[in-house]
N, C-alpha and C positions, 0 to 999 in steps of 0.2 A: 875585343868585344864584338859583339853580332849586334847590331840594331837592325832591328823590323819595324818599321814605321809605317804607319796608318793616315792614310790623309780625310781631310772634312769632305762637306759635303760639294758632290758634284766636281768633285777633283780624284782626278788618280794619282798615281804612286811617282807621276813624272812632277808634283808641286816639291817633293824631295829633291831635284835632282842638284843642285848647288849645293845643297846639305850634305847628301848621300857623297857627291866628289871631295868637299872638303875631309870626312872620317877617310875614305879611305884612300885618300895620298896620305892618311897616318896609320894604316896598315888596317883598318879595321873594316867588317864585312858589313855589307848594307844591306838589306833585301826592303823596296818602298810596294807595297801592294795596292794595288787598283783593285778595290773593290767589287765583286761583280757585278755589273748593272750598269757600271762607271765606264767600259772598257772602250774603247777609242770606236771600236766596228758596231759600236753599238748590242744592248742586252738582246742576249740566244733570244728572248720570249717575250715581247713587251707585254703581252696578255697578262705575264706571272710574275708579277716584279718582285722580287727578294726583300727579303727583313733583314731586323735588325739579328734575329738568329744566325739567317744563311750569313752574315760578314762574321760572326764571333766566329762559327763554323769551317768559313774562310781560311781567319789567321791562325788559326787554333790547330788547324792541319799544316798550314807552312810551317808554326814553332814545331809540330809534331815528326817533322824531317828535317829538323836542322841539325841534327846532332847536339853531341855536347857541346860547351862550353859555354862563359858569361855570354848572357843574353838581355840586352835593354827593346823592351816594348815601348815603342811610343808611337800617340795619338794623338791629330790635331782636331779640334773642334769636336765634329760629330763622331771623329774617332776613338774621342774618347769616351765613348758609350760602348764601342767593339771591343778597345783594350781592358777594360773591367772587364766584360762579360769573359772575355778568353782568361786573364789573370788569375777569376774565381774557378773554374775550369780545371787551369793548369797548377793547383797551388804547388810549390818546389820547383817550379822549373823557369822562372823568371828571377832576374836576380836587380831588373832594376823597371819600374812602371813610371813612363814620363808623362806629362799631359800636358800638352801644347797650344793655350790659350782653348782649351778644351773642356767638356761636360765633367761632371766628377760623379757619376749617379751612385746612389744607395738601392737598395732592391727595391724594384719595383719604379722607379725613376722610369721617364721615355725621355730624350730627345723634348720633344713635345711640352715636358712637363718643366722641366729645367730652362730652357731656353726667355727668351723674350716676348711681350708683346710685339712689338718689329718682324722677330721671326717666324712668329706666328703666322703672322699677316701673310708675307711673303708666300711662306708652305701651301697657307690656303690659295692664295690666290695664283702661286705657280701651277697649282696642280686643278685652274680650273677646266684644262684643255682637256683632261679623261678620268679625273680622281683617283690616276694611279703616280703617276711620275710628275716631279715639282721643276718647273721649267727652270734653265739656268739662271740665275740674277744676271743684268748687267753689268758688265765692269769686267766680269768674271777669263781669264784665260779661254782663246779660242779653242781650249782641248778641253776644258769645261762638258759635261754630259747631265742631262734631264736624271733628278739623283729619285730613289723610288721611295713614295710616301711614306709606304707601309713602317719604313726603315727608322723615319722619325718618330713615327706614332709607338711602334712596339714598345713596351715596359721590358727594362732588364729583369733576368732572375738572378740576384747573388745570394749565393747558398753559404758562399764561405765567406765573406765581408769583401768588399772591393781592395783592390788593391796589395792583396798578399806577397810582395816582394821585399827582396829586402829595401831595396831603398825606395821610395815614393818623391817625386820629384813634378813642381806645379813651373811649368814658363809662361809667365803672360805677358801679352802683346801692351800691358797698360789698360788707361780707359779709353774707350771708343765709340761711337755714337754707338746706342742700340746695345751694347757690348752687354752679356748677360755672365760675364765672369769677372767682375769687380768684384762685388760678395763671394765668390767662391774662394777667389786670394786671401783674401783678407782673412776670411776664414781658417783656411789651410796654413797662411801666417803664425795662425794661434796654434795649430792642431801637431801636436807631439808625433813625429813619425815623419814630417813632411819636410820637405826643403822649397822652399819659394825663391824663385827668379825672376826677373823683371828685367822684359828687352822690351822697353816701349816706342816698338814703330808699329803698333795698330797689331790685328787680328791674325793676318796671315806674315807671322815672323819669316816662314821658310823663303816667303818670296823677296820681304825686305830686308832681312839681317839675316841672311844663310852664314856669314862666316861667325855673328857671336853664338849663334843658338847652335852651330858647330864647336865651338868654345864650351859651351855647357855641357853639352851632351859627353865633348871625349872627356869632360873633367869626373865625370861618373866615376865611382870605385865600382870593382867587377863585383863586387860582393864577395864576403867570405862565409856564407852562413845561407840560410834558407828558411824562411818563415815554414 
């Protein structure tokens, strides 16, 4: 299977990489994306910081050259606002949608809207250097990058209901201070379609438990079928 994996905010495609090694010493292909905006040499244009569009638009072009074969999207946090939006998009060409301690929007959902008070705070008060880009949190990896406002504030468009694959797959980090995905588990718990996992070391799984959430991810079926 192909995994394209989507990282949160203010993180690029290198928060995979302990993830991304363990799939493929089992043969399987990884491609982790940096977002644009996110990129290590810093965004082409800080003037013009990208939405939440340009990241759908993003991945939605790399699934678009990946060739055939099984394909698992996954998003952690703020990614999974990108992985709906490309999912509804692409419907047939996905055959498994993961969400990794991540947003789960309906139409018209932002970032913004789903999230926390805490993170609220934070967005606002990260981005009070120019109103465009949310400064990194503390704590955060020194490869960490000023993530763009716009990006959290924009409402998704699903046209075709989120999550059109075959299989829909929720991992959470557990509860965590601030953590604005307890309710969304629990939920998804109840909700016919979904598989719920639980690796509780807090929020960013891929940095603290890369080899079980590598255990989940290869135990995926490729799918045999297509919404």
């Amino acid at each position: 299977m192909k995994f394209v994996m989507v990282p949160g905010g203010w993180q690029g495609g290198w928060a995979f990489d302990a993830v991304a090694a363990e799939l493929r010493r089992d043969g399987h292909q990884v491609e982790a994306v940096t977002l644009a905006g996110l990129e290590s040499d810093g965004p082409m244009d800080v003037e013009r910081p990208p939405n939440l569009d340009t990241h759908i638009d993003q991945v939605a072009e790399i699934i678009g050259r990946s060739g055939e074969g099984p394909l698992a999207l996954c998003g952690h946090s703020y990614g999974g606002m990108v992985i709906a939006g490309v999912a509804d998009r692409l419907v047939g060409r996905l055959d498994q949608l993961v969400f990794i301690d991540a947003y789960v929007p309906q139409d018209g959902d932002s970032c913004w809207s789903l999230t926390s008070d805490q993170f609220r705070d934070l967005f606002t008060a990260g981005a009070r250097g120019d109103g465009r880009w949310v400064a990194v949190p503390s704590g955060l990896d020194p490869r960490a990058r000023p993530h763009p406002l716009a990006s959290f504030l924009q409402s998704v468009s699903l046209q075709n209901g989120p999550g059109r694959a075959v299989g829909r797959t929720f991992i959470s980090g557990g509860p965590w201070p601030g953590s604005p995905f307890v309710a969304v588990t629990e939920r998804l718990r109840r909700t016919a379609g979904w598989q719920v996992h639980e690796i509780p070391v807090g929020h960013n799984i891929a940095r603290h438990d890369p080899g079980r959430l590598a255990e989940v991810l290869r135990s995926l079926p490729p799918g045999d079928g297509r919404a």
